[in-house]
Backbone as CSV, one residue per row, in Angstrom:
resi,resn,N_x,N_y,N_z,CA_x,CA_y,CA_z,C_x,C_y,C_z
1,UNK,-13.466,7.433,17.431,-12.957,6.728,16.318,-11.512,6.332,16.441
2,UNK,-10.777,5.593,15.199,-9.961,5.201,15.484,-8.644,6.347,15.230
3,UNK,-9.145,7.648,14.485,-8.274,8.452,13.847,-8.588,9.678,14.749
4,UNK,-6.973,10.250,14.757,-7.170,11.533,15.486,-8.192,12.887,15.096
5,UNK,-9.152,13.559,15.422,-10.042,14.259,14.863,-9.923,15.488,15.853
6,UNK,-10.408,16.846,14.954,-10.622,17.816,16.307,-10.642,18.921,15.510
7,UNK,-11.045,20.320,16.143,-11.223,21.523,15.674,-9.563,22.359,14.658
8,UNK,-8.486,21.448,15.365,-6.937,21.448,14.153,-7.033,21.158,13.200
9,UNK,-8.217,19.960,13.275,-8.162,18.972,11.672,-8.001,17.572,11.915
10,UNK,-7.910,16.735,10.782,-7.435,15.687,10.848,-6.625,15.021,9.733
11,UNK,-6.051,13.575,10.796,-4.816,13.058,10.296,-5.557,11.577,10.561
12,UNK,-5.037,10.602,9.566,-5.081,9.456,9.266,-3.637,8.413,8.798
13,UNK,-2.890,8.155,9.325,-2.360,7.508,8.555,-2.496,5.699,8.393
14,UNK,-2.009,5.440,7.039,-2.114,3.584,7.100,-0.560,3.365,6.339
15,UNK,-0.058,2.633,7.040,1.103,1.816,6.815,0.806,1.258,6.033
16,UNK,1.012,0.465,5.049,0.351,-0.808,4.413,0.793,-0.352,2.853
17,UNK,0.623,-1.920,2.166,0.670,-1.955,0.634,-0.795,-1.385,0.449
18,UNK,-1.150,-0.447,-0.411,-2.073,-0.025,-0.785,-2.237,0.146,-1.938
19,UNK,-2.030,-0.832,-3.067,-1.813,-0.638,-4.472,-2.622,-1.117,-5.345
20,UNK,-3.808,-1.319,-4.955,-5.292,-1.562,-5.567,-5.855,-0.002,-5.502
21,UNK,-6.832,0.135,-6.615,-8.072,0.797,-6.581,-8.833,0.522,-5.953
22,UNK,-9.273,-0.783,-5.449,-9.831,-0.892,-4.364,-9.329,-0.569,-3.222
23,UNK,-8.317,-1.149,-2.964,-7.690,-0.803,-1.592,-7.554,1.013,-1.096
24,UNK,-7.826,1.630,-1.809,-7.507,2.672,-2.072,-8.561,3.697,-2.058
25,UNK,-9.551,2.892,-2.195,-11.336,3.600,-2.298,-11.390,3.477,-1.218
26,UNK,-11.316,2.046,-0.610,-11.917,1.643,0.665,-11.031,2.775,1.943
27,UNK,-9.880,3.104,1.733,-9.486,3.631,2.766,-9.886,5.572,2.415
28,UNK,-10.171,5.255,1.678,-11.176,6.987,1.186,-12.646,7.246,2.026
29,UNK,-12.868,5.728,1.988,-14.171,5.980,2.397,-14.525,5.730,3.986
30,UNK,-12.850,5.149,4.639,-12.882,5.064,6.149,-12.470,6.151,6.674
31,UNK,-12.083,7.123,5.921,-11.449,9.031,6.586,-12.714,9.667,5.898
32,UNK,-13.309,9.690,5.084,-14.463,10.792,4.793,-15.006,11.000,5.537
33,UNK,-15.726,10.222,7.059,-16.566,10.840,7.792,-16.047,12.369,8.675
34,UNK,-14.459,11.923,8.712,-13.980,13.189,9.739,-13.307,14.240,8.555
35,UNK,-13.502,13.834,6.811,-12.848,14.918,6.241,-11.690,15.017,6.202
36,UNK,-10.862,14.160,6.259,-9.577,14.002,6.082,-9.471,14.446,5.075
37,UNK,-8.167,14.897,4.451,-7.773,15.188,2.951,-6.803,13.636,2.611
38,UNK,-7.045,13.352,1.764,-5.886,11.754,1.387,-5.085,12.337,0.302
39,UNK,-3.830,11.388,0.865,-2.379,11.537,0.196,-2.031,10.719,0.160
40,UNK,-1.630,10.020,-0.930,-0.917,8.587,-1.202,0.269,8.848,-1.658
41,UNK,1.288,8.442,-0.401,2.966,8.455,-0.719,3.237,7.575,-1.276
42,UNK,3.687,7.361,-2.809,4.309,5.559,-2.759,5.526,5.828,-3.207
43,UNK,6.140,4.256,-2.497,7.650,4.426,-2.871,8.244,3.408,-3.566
44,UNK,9.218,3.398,-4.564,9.105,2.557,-5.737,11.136,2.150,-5.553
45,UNK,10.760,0.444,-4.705,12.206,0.311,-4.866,12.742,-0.599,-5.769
46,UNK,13.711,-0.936,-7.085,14.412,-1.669,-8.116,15.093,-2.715,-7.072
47,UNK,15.554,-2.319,-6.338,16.646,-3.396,-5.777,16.285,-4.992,-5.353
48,UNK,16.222,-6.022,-5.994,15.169,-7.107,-5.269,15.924,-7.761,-4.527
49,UNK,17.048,-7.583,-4.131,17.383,-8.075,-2.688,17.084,-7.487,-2.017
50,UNK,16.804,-6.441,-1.639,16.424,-5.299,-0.950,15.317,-5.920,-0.839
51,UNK,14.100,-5.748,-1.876,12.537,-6.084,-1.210,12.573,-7.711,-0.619
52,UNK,13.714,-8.743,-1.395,13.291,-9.882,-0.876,13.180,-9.813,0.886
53,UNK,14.671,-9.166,1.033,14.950,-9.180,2.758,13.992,-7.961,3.642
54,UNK,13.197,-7.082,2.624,11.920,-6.546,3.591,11.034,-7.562,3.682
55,UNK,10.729,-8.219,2.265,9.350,-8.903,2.394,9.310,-10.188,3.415
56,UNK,10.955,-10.863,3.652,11.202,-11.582,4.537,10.583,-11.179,6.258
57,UNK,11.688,-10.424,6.262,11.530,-9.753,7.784,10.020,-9.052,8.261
58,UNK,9.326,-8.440,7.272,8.321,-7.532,7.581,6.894,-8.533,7.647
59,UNK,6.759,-9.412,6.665,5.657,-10.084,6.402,6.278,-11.817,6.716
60,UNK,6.683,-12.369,6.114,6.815,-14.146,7.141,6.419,-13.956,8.226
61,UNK,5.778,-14.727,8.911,4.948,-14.791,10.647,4.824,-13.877,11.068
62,UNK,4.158,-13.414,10.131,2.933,-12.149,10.737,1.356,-12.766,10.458
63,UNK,0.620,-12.463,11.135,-0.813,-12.299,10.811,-1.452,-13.035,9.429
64,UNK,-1.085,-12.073,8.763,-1.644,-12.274,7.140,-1.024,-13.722,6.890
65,UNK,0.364,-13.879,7.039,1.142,-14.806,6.572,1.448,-15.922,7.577
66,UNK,0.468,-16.319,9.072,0.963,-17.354,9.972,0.953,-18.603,9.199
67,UNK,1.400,-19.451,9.332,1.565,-20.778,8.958,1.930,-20.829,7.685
68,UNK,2.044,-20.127,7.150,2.752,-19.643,5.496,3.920,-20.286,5.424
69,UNK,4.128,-20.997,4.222,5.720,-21.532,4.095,6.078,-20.025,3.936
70,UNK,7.490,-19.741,4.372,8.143,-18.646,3.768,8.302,-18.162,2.390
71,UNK,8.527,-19.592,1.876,8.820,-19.375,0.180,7.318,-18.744,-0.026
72,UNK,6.597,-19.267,0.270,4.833,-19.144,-0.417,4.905,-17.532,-0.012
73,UNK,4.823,-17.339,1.083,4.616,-15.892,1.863,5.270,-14.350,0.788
74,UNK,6.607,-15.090,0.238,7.073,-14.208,-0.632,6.436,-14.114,-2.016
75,UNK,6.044,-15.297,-2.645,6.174,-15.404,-3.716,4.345,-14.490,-3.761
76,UNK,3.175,-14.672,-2.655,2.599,-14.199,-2.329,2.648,-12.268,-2.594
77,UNK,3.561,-12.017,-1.528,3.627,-10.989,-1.252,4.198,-10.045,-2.973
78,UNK,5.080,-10.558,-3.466,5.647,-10.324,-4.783,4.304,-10.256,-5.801
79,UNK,3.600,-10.968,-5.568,2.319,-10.043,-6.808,1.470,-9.367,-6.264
80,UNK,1.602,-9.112,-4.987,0.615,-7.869,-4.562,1.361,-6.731,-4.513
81,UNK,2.551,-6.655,-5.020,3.274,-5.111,-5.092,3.860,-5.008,-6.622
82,UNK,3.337,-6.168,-7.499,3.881,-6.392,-9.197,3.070,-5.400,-9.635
């Protein structure tokens, strides 16, 4: 599999916005086969220059966001963490 497993235990981690109930089931139900225990760290930042210049750097021309105007990519990214 894709997650470390073994007679120690196991560990899963996902980087990612995860701020759906869905999003959130679904990754419950991709560690249950090895028994993972889930922990959802979230971290809650006020500063919006701060998130503008993550959401810049981290997400514009990436994957999710290729051919994305930048403006769109943010304004995007800004209601999936509202």
């Amino acid at each position: 599999g894709r997650f470390v497993s073994g007679d120690f235990g196991a560990l899963a981690l996902f980087d990612a916005t995860n701020t759906t109930v869905e999003r959130r089931q679904w990754i419950m139900e991709q560690v249950k086969p090895i028994g993972a225990r889930i922990m959802f760290l979230e971290s809650i930042c006020t500063d919006e220059e701060l998130i503008h210049r993550n959401i810049l750097t981290s997400k514009v021309g990436v994957k999710d966001y290729a051919g994305v105007d930048a403006d769109e990519a943010v304004k995007d990214f800004r209601e999936r963490i509202s």
